[in-house]
N, C-alpha and C positions, 0 to 999 in steps of 0.2 A: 501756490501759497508761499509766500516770505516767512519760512520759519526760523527763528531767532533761537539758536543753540544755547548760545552764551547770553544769558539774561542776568540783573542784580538777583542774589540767591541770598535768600531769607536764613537764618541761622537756625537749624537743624539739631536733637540731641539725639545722640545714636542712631544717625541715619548718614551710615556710611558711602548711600549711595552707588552700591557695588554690584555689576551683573556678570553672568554666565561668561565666558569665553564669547569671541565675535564668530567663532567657528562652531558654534554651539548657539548662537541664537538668530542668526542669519539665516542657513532652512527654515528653521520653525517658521520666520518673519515672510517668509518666501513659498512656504505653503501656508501659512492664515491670507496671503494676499490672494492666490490661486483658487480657494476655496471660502471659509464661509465670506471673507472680506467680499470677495468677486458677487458674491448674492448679497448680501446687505453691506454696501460699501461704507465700514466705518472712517478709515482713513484711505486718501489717495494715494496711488503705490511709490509715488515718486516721494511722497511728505513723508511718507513710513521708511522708506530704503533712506533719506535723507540723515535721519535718524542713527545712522551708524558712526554717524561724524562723532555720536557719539563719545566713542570708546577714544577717541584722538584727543578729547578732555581732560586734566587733571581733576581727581575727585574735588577738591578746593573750589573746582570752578564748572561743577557740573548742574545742568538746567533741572531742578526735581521735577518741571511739568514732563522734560521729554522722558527721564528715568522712569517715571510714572506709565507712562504711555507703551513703555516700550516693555515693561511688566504688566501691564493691561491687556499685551499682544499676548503676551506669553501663557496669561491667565486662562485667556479663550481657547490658546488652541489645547492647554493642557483640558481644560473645560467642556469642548467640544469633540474630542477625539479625534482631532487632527493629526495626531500624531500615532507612529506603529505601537508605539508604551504610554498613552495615556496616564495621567495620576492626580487622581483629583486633590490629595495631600499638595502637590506642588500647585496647582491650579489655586487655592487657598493661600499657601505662603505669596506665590506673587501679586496676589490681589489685597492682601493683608501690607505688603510693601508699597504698592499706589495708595495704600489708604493711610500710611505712615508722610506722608507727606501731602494729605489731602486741605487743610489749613491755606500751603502755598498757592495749590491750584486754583482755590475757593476767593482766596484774598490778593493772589499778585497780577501781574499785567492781564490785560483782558485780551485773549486770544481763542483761536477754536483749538487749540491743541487743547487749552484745559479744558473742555467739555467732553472730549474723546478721550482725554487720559481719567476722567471722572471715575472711580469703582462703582457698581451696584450693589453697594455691603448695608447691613443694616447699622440706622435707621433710613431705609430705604426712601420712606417719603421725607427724609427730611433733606436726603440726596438730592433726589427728582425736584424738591422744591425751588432748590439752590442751583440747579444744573439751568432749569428752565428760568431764572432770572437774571443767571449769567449768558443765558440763548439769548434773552430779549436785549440783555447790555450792550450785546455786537449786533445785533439786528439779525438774527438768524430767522424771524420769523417773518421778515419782512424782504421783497425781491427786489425793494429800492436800492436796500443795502447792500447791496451785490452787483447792481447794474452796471458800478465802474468798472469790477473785478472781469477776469479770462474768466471763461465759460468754465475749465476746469476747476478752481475756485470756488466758482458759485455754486457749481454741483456738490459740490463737497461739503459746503456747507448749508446746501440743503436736505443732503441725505442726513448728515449730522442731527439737523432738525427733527427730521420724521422720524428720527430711533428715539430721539427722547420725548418726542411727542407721544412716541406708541407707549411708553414706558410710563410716562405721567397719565393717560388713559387708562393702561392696565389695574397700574396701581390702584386710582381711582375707584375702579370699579371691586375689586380683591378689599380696598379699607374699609370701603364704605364712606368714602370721605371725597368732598369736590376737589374737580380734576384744579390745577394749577393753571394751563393752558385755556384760554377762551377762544373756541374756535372761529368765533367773530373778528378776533385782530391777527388772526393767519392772514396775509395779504404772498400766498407761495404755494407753487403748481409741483404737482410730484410726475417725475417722468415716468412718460405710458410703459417706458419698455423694459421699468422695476417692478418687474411682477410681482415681488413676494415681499415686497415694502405698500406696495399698493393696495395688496390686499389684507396684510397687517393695519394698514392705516385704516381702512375700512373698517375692521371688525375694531379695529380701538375706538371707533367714533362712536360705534354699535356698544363697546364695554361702556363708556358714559353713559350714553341712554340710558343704557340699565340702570346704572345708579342714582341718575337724575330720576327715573321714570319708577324704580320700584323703592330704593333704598333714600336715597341722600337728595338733595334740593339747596338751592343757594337761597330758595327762599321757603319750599315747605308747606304752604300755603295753601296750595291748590285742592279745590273742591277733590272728592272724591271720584264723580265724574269726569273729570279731566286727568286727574292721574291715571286711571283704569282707559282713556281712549290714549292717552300716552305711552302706557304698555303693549296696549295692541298694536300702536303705529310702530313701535319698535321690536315686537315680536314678527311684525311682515316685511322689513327692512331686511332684519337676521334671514327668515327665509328665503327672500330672495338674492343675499349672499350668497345662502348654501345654494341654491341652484345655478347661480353664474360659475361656480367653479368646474373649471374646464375636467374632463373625462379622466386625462392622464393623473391628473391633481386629487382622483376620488381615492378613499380609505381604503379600499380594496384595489387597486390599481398603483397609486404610486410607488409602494416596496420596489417594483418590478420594474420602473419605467425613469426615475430620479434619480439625481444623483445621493450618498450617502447626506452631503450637508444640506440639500435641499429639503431633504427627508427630515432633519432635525427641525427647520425652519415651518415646515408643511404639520410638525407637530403642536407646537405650537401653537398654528394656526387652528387644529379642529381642538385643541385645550382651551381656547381660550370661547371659541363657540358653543361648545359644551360648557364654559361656567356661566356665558350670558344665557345658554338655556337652560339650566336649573335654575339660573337666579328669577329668571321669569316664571318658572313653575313652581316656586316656593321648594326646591326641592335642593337646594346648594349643600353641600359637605359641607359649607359654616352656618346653615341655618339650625340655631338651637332648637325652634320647635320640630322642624322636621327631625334630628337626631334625637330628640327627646321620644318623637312620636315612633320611631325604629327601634330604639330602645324598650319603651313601653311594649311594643308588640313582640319583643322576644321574651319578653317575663311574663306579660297580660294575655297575649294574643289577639289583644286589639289594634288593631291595622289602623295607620293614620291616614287622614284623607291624602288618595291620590290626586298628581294634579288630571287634569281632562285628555292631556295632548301624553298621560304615562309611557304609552307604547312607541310614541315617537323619541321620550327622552332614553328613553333604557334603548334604542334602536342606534341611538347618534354615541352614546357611553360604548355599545357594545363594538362601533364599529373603529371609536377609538383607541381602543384597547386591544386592538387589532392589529393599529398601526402602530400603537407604542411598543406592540411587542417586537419589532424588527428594530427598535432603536432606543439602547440602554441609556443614552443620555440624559431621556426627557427628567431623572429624578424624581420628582412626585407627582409629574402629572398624571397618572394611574388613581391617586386617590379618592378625587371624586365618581371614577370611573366605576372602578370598584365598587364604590360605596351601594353606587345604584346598584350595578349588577347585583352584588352577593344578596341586598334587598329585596329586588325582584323574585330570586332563586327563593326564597322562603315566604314571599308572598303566593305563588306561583310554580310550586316543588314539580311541577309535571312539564311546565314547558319545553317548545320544541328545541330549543337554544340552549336546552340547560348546559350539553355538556362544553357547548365552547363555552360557554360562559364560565362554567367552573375551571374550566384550563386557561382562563383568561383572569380567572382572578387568584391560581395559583402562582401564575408568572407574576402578576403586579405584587402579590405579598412578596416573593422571591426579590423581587426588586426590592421592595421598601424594606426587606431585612439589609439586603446591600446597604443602601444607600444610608440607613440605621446607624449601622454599623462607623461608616465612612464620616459620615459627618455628627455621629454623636449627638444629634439632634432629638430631643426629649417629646417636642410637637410629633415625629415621624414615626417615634419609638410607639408614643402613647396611641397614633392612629393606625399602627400595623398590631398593634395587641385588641384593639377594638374592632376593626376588621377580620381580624383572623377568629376572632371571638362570634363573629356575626358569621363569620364561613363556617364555622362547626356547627351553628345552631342551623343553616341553610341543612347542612348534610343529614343531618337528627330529623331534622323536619322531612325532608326528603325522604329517607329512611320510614318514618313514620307512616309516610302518605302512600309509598310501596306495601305495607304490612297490611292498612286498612285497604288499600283496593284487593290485593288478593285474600284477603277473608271476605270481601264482599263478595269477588266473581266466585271464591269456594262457598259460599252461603247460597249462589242464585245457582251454581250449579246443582248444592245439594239437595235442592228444592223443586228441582225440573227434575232428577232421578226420582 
């Protein structure tokens, strides 16, 4: 790709436009390209090394999309644990800097740097919405548009495509709100030998569904019959995801056999299969009557209806949180995880799983005090004191259901003497 260092530069207030040493951001730029870049190829490594030309710029005369881009880099790998001293404080400040100059991105020349230098800051959909109709401006979604371009090129900006295709999906399904992208005017093939783009893209197609199928509709309309054979056809989609995924890739297998970054990317992947399977069993960490109906049963002791397929959803949470536990990155993915488990434990005080489950949801509160802490975030706060409040009542119950069976077995035995 023709990347244009020196572009006309929009007038800027307090953005001084300043980075790290060139000796200080060059490894980092040289292990994100090695690692997570190498599995989900954000930028090609030659447009990113490019990029150093950088520093040979007067600040006066320097491009915000690549300064952006190139704190974008830095974002991720502070983000991602790419680095021996991680820190998420600074992973924040250079994503806070890409988004200081997100305006120029949004409104100047239309190029694919500015979609790759885009942040995912909130208001996240109003990002996604903006990224994907600056996609269709350069024809990203289409493989005409590429057909003049080197083969290198057009890969690049077709992986481009499918990261923010996966992200306008996610979202989608997480709002409750229709996706941005129509998978009808995709006219672009994803290559077979991205594996873990392929199967993100997969399970993103599977998050719409859901939203289409249980939540959201572009139209809404539909008999009740048709939505209810619409959930089914996309409840056996999902399962026959989960069964395509190869041996080495299962929850109890990859720890041991992946590498660390692919393991982050692998998390993700059964986070987001766990939220289209609660969202299908009515059982979501954001569905208000299911946490109403968990609630109620810790005060009432009236149990809300479970869904039909309970033992498969607490089985797929359990074995998630299995694999989050080998990997401190994922941040809150543990919450819905949890949510069921600790559930289960007080539904169910005798089960065979109780005790990984309770060391599985002492590690994810462990976590979500970290992460609490780190990002000061008041949603994380408020769902680690509700949780932790739901795990004590687990243990009480627990407790309880130990007292009354040994007065029973000392009542039958007092009774046979």
């Amino acid at each position: 790709m023709t990347l244009r260092i020196l572009s006309p530069i929009i007038s800027f207030h307090n953005v001084t436009m300043a980075l790290p040493s060139i000796g200080h951001v060059l490894p980092i730029i040289k292990t994100f390209l090695s690692n997570l870049n190498a599995t989900l190829p954000l930028l090609h490594d030659a447009t990113l090394l490019r990029l150093v030309n950088f520093y040979q710029v007067p600040y006066s005369r320097r491009d915000p999309v690549a300064w952006a881009a190139i704190n974008t880099v830095l974002a991720l790998a502070y983000r991602n644990d790419l680095l021996s001293s991680s820190d998420t404080n600074l992973s924040v400040e250079y994503l806070n800097k890409a988004e200081s100059v997100l305006s120029c991105i949004m409104l100047g020349d239309n190029q694919l740097l500015n979609i790759q230098a885009s942040p995912d800051l909130t208001p996240s959909l109003i990002l996604i919405g903006t990224t994907m109709r600056l996609a269709h401006k350069i024809g990203l979604h289409d493989r005409a548009a590429s057909s003049h371009m080197a083969a290198v090129e057009a890969r690049e900006r077709a992986c481009v495509f499918w990261m923010a295709y996966i992200l306008d999906k996610d979202l989608s399904m997480r709002s409750k709100q229709p996706s941005i992208q129509l998978d009808d005017d995709v006219d672009l093939e994803l290559s077979s030998h991205e594996v873990f783009q392929r199967q993100l893209n997969y399970v993103s197609r599977t998050d719409t569904s859901v939203g289409s199928g249980t939540i959201a509709t572009r139209r809404n309309r539909g008999v009740i019959e048709e939505r209810l054979h619409a959930i089914q056809s996309i409840a056996c989609a999902l399962e026959a995801w989960k069964a395509s995924i190869p041996f080495q890739f299962s929850a109890s297998m990859a720890p041991g056999t992946i590498s660390p970054t692919e393991l982050q990317l692998l998390s993700v992947l059964y986070s987001t299969s766990l939220a289209c399977t609660t969202l299908l069993n009515q059982a979501s960490a954001w569905n208000t009557y299911w946490i109403d109906g968990i609630r109620k049963y810790t005060v009432e002791g009236i149990s809300p209806t479970l869904p039909s397929q309970w033992g498969a959803v607490v089985d797929e949470a359990r074995q998630l949180t299995v694999l989050l536990a080998t990997d401190r990155t994922t941040g809150c993915s543990h919450m819905p995880a949890m949510l069921l488990l600790t559930f289960n434990n007080m539904h169910m005080p005798q089960h065979d799983q109780l005790s990984l489950d309770n060391q599985s949801v002492e590690t994810g509160l462990k976590m979500l005090n970290q992460v609490a802490g780190e990002t000061q975030s008041e949603i994380v706060r408020s769902f680690h004191k509700t949780c932790a409040g739901l795990y004590r009542d687990a243990q009480r119950k627990h407790a309880e259901t130990i007292v009354i069976v040994n007065s029973l077995d000392l009542f039958a035995y007092i009774k046979i003497s």
